[in-house]
C-alpha positions as CSV (number, residue, x, y, z in Angstrom):
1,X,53.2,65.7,77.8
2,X,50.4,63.0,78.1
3,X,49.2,61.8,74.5
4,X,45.7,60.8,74.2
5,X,45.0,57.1,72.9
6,X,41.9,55.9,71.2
7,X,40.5,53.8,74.8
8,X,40.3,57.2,76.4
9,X,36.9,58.2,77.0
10,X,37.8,61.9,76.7
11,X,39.5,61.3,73.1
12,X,37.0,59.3,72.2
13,X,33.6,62.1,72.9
14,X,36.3,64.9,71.3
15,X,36.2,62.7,67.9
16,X,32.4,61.8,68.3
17,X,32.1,65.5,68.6
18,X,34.3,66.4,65.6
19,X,32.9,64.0,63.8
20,X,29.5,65.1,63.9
21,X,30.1,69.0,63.5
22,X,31.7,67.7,60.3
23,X,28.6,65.5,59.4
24,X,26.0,68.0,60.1
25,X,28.4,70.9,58.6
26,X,28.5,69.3,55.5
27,X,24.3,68.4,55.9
28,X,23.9,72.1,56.0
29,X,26.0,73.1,52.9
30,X,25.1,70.5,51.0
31,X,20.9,71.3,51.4
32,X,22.1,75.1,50.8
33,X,20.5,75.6,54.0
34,X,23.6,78.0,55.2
35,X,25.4,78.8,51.6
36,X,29.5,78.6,51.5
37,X,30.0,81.6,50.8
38,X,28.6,85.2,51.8
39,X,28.8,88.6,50.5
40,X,28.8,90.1,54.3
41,X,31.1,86.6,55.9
42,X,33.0,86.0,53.0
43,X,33.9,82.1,53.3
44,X,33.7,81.7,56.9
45,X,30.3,79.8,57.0
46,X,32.2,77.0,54.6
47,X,35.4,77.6,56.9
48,X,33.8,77.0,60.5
49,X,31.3,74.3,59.0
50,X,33.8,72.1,57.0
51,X,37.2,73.4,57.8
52,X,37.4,73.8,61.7
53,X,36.3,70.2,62.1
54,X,38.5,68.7,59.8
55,X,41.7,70.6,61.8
56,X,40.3,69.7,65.0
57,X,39.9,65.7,63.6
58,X,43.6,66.2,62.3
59,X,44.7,67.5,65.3
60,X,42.9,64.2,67.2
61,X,44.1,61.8,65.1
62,X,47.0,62.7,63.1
63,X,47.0,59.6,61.2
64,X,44.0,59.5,59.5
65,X,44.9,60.8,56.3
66,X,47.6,58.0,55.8
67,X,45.1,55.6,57.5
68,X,42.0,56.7,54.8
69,X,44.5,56.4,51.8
70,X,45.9,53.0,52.7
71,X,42.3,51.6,53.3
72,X,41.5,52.9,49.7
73,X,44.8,51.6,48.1
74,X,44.0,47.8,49.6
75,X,40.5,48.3,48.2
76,X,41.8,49.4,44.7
77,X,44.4,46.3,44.7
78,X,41.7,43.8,46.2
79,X,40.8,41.0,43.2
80,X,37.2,41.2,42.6
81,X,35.9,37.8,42.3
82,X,33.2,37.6,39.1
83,X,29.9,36.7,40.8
84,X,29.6,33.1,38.6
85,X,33.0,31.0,37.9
């Protein structure tokens, strides 16, 4: 079984893609333009706009999640330098 990497084109327009259905999802429920929830759909407008392209990113890169909370942890631990010494 081949496993994509990052320098392949094909990878790389699946996450672009991802990544914007997620962007513009979120755009959408966030301006109430499409509401999260529906008495006829139930949850599914919240579901396909939010949580299909969050699977399909975590299916692309499984290592995001640990990636995204070590980049906050080093952030957290970083000394902030006062702006005058």
């Amino acid at each position: 079984m081949h496993t994509p990497t990052l320098s392949s084109p094909h990878h790389q327009r699946l996450l672009g893609a991802a990544m914007l259905w997620l962007l513009g999802g979120g755009a959408l429920l966030l301006t109430t333009v499409v509401p999260p929830r529906t008495e006829l759909l139930g949850w599914t407008p919240a579901f396909w706009l939010i949580g299909a392209p969050l699977a399909v990113l975590l299916v692309l890169e499984p290592a995001l999640p640990r990636r995204l909370l070590a980049l906050c942890r080093l952030r957290r631990r970083a000394p902030h330098s006062a702006i005058w010494h």
